[in-house]
KOLGU-4560 file (N, C-alpha, C; in nm, 3 decimals, padded with zeros to 5 digits):
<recs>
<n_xx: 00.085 n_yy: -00.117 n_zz: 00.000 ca_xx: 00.000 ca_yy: 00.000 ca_zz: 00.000 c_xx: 00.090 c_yy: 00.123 c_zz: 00.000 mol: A seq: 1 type: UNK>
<n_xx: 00.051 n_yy: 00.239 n_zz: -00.103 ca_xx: 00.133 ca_yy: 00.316 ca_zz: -00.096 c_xx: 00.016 c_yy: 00.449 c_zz: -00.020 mol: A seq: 2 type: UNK>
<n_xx: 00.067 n_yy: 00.528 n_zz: 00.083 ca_xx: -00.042 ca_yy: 00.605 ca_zz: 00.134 c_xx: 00.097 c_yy: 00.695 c_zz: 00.205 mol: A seq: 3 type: UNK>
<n_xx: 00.064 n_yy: 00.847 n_zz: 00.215 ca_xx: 00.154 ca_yy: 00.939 ca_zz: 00.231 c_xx: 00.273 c_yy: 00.978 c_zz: 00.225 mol: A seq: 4 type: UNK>
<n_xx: 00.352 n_yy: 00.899 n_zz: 00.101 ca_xx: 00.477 ca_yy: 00.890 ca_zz: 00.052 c_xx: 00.577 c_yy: 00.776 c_zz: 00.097 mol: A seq: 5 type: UNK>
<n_xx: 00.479 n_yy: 00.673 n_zz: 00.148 ca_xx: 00.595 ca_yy: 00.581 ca_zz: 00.152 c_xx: 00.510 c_yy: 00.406 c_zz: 00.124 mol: A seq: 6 type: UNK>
<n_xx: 00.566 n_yy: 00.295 n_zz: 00.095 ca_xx: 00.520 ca_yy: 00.191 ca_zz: 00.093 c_xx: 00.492 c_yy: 00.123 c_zz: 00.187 mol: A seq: 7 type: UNK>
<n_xx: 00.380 n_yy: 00.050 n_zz: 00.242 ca_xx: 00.406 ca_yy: -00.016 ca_zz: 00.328 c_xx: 00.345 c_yy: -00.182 c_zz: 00.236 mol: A seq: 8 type: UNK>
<n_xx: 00.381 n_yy: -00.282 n_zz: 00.351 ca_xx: 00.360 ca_yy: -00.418 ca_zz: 00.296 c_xx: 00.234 c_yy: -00.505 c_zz: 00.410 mol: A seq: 9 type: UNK>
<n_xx: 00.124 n_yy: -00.507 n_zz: 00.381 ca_xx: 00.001 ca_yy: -00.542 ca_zz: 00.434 c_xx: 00.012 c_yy: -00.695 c_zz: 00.417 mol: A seq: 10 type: UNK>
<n_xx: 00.007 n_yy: -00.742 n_zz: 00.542 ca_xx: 00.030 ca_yy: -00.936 ca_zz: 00.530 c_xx: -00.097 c_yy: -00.969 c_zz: 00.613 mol: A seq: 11 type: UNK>
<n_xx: -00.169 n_yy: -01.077 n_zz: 00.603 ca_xx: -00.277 ca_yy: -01.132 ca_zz: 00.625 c_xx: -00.220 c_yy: -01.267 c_zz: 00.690 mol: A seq: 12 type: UNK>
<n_xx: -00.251 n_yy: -01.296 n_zz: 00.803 ca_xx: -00.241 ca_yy: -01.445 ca_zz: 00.859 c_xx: -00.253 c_yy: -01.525 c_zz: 00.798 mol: A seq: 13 type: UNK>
<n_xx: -00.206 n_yy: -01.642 n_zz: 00.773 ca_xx: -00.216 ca_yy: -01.729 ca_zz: 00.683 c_xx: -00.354 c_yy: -01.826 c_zz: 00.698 mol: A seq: 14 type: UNK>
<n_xx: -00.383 n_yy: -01.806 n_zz: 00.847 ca_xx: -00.529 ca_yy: -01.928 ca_zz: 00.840 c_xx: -00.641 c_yy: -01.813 c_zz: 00.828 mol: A seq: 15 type: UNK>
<n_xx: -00.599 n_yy: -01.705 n_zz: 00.762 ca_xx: -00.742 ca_yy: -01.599 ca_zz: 00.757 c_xx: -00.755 c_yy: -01.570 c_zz: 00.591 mol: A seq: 16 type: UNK>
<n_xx: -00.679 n_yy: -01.664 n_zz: 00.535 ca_xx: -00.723 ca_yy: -01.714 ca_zz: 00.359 c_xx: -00.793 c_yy: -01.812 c_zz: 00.319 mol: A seq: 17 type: UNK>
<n_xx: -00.894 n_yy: -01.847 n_zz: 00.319 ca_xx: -01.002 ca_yy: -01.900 ca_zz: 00.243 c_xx: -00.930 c_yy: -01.980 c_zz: 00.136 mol: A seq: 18 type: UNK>
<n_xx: -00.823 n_yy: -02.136 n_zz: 00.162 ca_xx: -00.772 ca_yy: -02.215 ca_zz: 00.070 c_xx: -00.856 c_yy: -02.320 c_zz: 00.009 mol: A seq: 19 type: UNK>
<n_xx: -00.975 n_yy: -02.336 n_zz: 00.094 ca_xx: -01.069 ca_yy: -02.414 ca_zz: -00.032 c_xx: -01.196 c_yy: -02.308 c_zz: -00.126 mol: A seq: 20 type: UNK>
<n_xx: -01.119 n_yy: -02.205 n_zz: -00.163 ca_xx: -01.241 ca_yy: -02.100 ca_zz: -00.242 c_xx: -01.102 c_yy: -02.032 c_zz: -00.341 mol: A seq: 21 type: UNK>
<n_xx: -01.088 n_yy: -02.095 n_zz: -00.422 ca_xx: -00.987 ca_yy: -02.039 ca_zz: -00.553 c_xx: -01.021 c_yy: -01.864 c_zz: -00.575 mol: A seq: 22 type: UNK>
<n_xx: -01.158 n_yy: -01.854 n_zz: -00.523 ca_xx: -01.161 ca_yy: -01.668 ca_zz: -00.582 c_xx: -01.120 c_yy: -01.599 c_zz: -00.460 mol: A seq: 23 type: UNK>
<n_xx: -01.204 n_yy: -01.650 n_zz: -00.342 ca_xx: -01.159 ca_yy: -01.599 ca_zz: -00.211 c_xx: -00.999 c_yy: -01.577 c_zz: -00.230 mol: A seq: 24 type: UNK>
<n_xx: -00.946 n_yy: -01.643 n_zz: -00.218 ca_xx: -00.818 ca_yy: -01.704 ca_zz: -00.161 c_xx: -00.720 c_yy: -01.598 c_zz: -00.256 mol: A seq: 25 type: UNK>
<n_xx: -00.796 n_yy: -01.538 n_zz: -00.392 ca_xx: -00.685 ca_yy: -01.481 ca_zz: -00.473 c_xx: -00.652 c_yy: -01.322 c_zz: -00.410 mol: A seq: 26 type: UNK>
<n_xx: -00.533 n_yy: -01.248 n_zz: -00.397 ca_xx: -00.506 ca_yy: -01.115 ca_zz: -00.340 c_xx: -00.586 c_yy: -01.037 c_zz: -00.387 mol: A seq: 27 type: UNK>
<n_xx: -00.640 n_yy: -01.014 n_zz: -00.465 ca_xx: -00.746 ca_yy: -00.919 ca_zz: -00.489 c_xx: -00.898 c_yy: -00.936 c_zz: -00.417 mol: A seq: 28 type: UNK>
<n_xx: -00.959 n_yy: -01.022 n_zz: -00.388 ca_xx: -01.052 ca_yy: -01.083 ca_zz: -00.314 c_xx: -01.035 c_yy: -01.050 c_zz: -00.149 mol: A seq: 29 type: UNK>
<n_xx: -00.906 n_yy: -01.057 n_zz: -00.135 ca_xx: -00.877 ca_yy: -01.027 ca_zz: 00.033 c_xx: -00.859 c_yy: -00.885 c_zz: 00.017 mol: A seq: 30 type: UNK>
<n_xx: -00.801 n_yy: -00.811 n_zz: -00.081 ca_xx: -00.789 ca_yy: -00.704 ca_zz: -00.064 c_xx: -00.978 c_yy: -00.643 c_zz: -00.039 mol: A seq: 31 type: UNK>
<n_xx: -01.000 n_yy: -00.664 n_zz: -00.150 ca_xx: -01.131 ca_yy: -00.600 ca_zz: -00.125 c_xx: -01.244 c_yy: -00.692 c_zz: -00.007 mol: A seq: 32 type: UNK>
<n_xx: -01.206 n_yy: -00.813 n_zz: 00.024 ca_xx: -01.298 ca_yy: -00.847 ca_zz: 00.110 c_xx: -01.286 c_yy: -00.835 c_zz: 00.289 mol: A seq: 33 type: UNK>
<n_xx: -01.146 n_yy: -00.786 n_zz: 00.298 ca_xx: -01.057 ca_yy: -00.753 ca_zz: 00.428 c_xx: -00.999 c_yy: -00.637 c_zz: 00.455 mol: A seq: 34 type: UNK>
<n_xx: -01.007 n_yy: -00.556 n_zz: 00.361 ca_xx: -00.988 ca_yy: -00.368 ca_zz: 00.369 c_xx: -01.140 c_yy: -00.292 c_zz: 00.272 mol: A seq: 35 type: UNK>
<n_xx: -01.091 n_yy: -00.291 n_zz: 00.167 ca_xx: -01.191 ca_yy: -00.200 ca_zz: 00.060 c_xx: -01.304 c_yy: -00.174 c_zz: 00.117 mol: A seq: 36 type: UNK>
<n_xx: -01.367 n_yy: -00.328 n_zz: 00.133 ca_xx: -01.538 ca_yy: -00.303 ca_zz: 00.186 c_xx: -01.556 c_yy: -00.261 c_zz: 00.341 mol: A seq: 37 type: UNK>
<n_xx: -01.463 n_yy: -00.355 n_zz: 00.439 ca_xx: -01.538 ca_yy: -00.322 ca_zz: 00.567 c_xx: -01.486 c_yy: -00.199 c_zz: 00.634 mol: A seq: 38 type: UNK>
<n_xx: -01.357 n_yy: -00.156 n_zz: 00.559 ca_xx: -01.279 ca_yy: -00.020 ca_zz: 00.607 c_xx: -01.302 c_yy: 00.102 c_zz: 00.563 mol: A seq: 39 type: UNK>
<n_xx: -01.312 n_yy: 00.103 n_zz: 00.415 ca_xx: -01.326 ca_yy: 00.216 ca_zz: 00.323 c_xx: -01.482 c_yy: 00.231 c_zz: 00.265 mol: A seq: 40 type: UNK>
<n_xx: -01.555 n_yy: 00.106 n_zz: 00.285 ca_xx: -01.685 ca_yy: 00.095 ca_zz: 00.246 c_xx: -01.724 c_yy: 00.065 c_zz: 00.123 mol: A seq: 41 type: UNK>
<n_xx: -01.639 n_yy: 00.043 n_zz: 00.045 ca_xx: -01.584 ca_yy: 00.035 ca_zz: -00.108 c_xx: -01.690 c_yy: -00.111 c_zz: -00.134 mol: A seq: 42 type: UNK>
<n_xx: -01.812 n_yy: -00.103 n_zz: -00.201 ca_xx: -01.897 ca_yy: -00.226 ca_zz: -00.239 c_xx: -01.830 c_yy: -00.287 c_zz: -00.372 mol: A seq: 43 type: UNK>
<n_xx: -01.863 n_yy: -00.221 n_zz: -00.476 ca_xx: -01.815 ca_yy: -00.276 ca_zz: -00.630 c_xx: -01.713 c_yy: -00.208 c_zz: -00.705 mol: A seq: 44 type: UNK>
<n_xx: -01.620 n_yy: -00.308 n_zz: -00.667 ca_xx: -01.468 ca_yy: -00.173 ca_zz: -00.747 c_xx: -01.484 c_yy: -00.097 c_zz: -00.884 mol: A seq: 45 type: UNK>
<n_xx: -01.635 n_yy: -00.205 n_zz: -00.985 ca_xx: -01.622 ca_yy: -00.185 ca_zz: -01.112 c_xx: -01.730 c_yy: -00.044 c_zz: -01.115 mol: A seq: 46 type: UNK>
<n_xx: -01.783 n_yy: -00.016 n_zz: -00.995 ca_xx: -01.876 ca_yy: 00.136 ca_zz: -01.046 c_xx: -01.841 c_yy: 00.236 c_zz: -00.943 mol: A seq: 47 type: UNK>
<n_xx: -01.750 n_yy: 00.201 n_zz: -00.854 ca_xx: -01.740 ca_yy: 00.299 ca_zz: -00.701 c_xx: -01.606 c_yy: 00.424 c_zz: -00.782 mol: A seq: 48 type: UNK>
<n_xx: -01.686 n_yy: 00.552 n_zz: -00.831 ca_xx: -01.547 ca_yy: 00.607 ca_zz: -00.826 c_xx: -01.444 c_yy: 00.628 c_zz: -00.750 mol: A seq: 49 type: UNK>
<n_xx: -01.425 n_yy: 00.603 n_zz: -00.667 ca_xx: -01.320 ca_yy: 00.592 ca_zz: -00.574 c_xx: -01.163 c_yy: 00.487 c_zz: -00.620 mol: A seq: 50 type: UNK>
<n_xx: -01.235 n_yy: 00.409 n_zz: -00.701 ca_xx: -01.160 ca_yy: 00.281 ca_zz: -00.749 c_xx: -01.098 c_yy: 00.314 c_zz: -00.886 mol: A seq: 51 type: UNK>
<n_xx: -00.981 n_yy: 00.288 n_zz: -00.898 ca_xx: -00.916 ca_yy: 00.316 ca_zz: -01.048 c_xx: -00.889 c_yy: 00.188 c_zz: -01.046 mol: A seq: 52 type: UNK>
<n_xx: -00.793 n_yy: 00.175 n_zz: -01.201 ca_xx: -00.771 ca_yy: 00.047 ca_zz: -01.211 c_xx: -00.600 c_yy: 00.089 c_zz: -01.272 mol: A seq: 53 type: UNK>
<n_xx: -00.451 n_yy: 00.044 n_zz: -01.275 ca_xx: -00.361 ca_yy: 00.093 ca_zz: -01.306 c_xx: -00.330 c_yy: -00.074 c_zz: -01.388 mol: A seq: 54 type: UNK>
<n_xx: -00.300 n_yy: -00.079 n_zz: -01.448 ca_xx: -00.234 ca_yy: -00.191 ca_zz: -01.520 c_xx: -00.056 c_yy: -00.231 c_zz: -01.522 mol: A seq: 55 type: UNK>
<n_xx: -00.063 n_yy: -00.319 n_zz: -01.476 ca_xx: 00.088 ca_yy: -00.330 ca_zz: -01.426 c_xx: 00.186 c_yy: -00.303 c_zz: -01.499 mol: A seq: 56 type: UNK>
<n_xx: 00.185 n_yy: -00.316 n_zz: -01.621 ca_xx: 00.289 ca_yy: -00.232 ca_zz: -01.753 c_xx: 00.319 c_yy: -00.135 c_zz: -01.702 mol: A seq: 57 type: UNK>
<n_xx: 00.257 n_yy: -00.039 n_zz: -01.630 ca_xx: 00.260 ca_yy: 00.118 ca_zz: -01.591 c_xx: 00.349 c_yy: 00.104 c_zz: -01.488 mol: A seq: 58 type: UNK>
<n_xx: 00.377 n_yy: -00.017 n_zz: -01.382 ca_xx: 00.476 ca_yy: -00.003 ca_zz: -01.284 c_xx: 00.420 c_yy: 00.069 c_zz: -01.151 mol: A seq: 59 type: UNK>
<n_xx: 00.498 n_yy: 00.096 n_zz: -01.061 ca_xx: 00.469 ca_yy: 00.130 ca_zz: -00.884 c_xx: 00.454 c_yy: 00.255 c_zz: -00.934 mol: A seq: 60 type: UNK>
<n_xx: 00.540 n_yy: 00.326 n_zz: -01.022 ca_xx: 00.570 ca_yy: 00.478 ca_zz: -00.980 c_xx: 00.461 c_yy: 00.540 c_zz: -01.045 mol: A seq: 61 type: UNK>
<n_xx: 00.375 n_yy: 00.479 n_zz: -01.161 ca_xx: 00.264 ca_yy: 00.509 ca_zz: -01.200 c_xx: 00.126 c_yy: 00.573 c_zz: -01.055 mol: A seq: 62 type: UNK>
<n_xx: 00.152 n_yy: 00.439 n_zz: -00.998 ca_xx: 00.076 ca_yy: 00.436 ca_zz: -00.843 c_xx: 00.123 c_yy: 00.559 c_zz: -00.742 mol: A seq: 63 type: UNK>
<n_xx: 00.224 n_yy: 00.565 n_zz: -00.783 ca_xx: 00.330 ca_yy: 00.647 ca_zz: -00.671 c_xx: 00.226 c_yy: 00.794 c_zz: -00.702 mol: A seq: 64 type: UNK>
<n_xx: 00.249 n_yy: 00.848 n_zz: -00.794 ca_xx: 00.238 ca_yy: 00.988 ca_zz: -00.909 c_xx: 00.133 c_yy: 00.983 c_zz: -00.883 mol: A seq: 65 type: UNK>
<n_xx: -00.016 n_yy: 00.929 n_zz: -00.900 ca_xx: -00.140 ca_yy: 00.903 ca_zz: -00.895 c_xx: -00.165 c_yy: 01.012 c_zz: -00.736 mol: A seq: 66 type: UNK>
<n_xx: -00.124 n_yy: 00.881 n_zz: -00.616 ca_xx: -00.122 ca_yy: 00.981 ca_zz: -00.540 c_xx: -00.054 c_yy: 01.094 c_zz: -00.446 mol: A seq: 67 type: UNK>
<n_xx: 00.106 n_yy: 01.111 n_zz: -00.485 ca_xx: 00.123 ca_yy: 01.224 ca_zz: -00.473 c_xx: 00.070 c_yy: 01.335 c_zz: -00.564 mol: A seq: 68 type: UNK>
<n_xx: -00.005 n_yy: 01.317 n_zz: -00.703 ca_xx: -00.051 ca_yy: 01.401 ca_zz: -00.733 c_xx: -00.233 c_yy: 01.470 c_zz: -00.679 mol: A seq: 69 type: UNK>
<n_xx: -00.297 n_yy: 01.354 n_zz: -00.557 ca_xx: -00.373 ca_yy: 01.384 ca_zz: -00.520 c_xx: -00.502 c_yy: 01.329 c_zz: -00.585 mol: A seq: 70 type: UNK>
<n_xx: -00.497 n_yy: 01.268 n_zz: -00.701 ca_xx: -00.589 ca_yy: 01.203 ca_zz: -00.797 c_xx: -00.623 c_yy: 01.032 c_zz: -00.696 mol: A seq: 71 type: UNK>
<n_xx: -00.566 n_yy: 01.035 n_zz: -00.628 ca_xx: -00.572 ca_yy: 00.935 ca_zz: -00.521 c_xx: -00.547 c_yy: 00.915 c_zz: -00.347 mol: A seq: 72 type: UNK>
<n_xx: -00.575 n_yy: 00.862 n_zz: -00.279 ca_xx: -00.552 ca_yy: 00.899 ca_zz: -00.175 c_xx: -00.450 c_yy: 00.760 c_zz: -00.097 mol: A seq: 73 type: UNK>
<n_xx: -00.466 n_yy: 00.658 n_zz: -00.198 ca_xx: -00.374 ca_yy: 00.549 ca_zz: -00.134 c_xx: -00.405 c_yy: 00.441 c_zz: -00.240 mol: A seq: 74 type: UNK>
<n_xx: -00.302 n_yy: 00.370 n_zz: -00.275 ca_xx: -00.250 ca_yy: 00.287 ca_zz: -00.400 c_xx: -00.243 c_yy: 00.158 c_zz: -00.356 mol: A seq: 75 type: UNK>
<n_xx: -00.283 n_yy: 00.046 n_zz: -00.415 ca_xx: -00.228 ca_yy: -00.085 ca_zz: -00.362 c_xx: -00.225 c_yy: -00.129 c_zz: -00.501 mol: A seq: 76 type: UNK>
<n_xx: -00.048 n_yy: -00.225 n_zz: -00.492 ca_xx: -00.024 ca_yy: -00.293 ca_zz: -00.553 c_xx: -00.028 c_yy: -00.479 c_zz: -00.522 mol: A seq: 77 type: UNK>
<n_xx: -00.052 n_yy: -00.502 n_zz: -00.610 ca_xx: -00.085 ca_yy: -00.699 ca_zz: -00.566 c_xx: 00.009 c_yy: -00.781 c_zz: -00.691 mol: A seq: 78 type: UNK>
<n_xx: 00.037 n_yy: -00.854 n_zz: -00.591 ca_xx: 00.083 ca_yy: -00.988 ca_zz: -00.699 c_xx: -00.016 c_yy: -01.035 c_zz: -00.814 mol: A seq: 79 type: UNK>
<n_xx: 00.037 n_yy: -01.059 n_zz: -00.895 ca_xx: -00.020 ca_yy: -01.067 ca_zz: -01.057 c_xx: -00.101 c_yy: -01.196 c_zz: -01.015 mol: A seq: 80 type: UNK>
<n_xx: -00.181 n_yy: -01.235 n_zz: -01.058 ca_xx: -00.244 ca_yy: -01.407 ca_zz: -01.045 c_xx: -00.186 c_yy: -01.493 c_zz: -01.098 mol: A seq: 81 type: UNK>
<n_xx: -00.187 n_yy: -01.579 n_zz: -01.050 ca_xx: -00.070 ca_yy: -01.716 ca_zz: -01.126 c_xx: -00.159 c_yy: -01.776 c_zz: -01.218 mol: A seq: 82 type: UNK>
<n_xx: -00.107 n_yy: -01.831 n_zz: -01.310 ca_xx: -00.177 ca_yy: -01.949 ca_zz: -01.433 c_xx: -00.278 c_yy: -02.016 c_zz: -01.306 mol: A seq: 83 type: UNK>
<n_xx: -00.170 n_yy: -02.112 n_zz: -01.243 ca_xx: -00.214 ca_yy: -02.180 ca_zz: -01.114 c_xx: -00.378 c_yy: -02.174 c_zz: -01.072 mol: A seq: 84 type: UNK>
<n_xx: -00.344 n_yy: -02.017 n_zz: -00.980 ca_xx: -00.471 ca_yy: -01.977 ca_zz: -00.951 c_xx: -00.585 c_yy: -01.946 c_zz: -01.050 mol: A seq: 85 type: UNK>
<n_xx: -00.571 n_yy: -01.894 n_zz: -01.197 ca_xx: -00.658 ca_yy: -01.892 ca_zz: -01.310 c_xx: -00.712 c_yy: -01.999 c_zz: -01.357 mol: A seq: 86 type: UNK>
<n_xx: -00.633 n_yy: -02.152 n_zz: -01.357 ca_xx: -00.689 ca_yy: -02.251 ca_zz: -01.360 c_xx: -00.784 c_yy: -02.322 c_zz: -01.281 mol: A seq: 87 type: UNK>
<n_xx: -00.751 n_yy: -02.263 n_zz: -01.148 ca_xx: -00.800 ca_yy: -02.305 ca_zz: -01.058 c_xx: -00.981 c_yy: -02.266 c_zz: -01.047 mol: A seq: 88 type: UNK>
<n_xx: -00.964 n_yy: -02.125 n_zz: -01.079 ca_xx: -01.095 ca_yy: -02.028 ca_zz: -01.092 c_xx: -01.171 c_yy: -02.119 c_zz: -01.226 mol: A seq: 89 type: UNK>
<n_xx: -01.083 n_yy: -02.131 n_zz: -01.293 ca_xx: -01.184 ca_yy: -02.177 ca_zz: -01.418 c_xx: -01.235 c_yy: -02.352 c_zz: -01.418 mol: A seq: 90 type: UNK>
<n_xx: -01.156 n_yy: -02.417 n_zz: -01.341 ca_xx: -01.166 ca_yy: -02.542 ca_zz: -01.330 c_xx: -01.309 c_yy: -02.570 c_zz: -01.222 mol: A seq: 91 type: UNK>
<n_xx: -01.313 n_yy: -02.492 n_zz: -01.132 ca_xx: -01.426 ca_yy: -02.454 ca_zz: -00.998 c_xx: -01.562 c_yy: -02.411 c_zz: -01.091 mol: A seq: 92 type: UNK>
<n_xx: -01.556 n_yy: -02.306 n_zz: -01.204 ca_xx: -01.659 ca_yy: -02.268 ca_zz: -01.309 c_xx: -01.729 c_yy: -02.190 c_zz: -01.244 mol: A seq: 93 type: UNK>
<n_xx: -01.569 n_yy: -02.090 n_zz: -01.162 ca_xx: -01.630 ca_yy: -01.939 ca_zz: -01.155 c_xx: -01.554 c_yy: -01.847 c_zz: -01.227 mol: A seq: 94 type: UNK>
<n_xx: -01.610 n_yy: -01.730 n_zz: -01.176 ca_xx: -01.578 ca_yy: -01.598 ca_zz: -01.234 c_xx: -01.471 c_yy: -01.520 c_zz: -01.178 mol: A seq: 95 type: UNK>
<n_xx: -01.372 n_yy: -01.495 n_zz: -01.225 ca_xx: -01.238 ca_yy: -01.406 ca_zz: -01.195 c_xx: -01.293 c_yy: -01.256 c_zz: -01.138 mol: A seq: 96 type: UNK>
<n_xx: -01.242 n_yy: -01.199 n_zz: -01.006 ca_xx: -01.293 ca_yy: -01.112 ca_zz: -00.932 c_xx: -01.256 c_yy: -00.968 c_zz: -01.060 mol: A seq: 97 type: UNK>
<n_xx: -01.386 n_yy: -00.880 n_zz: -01.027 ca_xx: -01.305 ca_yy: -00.751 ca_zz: -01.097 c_xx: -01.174 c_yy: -00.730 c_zz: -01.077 mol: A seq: 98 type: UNK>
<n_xx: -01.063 n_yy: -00.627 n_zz: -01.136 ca_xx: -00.955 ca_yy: -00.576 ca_zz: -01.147 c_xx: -00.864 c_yy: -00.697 c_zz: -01.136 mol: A seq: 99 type: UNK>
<n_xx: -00.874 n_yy: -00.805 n_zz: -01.147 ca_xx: -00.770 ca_yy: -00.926 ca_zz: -01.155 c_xx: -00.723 c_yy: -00.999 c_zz: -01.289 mol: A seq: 100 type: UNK>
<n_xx: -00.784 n_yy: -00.902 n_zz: -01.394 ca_xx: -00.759 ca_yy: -01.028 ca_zz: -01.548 c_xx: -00.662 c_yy: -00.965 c_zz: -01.610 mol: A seq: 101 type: UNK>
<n_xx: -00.590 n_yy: -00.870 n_zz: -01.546 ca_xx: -00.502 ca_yy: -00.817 ca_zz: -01.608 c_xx: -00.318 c_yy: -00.872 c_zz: -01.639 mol: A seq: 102 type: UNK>
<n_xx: -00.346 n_yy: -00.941 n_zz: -01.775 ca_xx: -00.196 ca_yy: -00.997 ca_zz: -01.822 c_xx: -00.118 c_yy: -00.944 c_zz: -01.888 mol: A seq: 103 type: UNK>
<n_xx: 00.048 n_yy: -00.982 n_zz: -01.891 ca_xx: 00.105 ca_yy: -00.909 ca_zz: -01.968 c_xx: 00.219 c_yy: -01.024 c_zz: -02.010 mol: A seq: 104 type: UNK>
<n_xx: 00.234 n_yy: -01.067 n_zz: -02.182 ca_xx: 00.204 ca_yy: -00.999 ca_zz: -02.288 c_xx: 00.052 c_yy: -01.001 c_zz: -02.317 mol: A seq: 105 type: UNK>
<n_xx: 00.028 n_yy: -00.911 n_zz: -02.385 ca_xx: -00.108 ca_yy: -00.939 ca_zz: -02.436 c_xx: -00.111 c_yy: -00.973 c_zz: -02.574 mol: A seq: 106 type: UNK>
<n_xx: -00.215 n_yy: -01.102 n_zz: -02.603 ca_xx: -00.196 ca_yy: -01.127 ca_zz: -02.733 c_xx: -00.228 c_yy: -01.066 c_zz: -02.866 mol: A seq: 107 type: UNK>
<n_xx: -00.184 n_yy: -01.035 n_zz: -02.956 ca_xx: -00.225 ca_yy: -00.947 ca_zz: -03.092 c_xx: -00.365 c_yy: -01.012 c_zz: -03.088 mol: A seq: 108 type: UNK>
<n_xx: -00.457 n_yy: -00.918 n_zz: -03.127 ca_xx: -00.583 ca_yy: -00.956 ca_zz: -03.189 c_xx: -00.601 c_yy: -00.869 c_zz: -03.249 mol: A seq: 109 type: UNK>
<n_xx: -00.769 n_yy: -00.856 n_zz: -03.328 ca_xx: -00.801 ca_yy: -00.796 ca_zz: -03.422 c_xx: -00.926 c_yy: -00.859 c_zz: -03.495 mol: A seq: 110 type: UNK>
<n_xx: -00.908 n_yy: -00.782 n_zz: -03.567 ca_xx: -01.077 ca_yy: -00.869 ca_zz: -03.699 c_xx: -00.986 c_yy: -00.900 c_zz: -03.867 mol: A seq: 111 type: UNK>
<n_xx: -01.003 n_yy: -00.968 n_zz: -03.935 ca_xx: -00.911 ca_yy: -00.979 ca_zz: -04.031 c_xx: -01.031 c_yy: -01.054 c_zz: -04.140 mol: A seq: 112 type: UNK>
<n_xx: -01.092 n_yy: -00.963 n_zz: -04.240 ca_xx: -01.164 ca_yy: -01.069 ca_zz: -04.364 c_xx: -01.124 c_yy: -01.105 c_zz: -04.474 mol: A seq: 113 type: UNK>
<n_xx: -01.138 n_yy: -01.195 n_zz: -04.548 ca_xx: -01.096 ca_yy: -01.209 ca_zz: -04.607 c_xx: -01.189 c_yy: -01.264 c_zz: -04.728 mol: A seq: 114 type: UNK>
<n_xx: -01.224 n_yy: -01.216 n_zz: -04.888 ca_xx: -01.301 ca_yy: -01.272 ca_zz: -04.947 c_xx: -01.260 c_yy: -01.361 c_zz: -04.999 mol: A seq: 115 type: UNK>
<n_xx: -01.342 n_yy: -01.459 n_zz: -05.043 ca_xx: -01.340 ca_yy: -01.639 ca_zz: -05.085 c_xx: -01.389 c_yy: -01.602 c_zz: -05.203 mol: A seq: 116 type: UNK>
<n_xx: -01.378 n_yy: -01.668 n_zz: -05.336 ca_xx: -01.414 ca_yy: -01.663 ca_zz: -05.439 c_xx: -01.445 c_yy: -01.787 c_zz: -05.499 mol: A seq: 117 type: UNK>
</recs>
């Protein structure tokens, strides 16, 4: 968590992770189910303006700038999700929590037609 110019590192007990719930259990899920909501009041990251979303390409100092420039009031960065845990979510035949699908490389896509004759 980055909050008034410096980092700090937020650790959670280990028997206060939810290891048979693949979504629970992922850092973004504790973040918002163990700070966001019951501290900040923060319900749905995907409509609460309060909530940005930074994409990890952008790096800490992206986070940093955000809020020393005041456009924020405190930053958290999380470990990326593992394949692991993505398999895990999809193997269970749930749904990946908001702000967590974010990978990097990302693959080329596009639309491409082509006429047949």
């Amino acid at each position: 968590m980055y909050l008034g110019g410096r980092w700090y590192e937020l650790a959670l007990a280990p028997n206060l992770v939810p290891r048979n719930d693949p979504v629970a259990s992922l850092d973004v899920s504790l973040l918002h189910d163990r700070l966001l909501t019951p501290i900040l009041g923060i319900g749905d990251p995907r409509t609460d303006p309060r909530v940005d979303f930074v994409g990890g390409i952008r790096g800490l100092r992206e986070l940093e700038q955000r809020v020393q420039s005041g456009a924020g009031a405190a930053a958290f960065a999380l470990h990326a999700t593992s394949m692991e845990q993505l398999m895990a979510v999809a193997d269970a035949g749930l749904l990946m929590p908001p702000k967590s699908t974010w990978f990097e490389p990302k693959l080329a896509d596009g639309l491409l037609t082509h006429v047949l004759d």
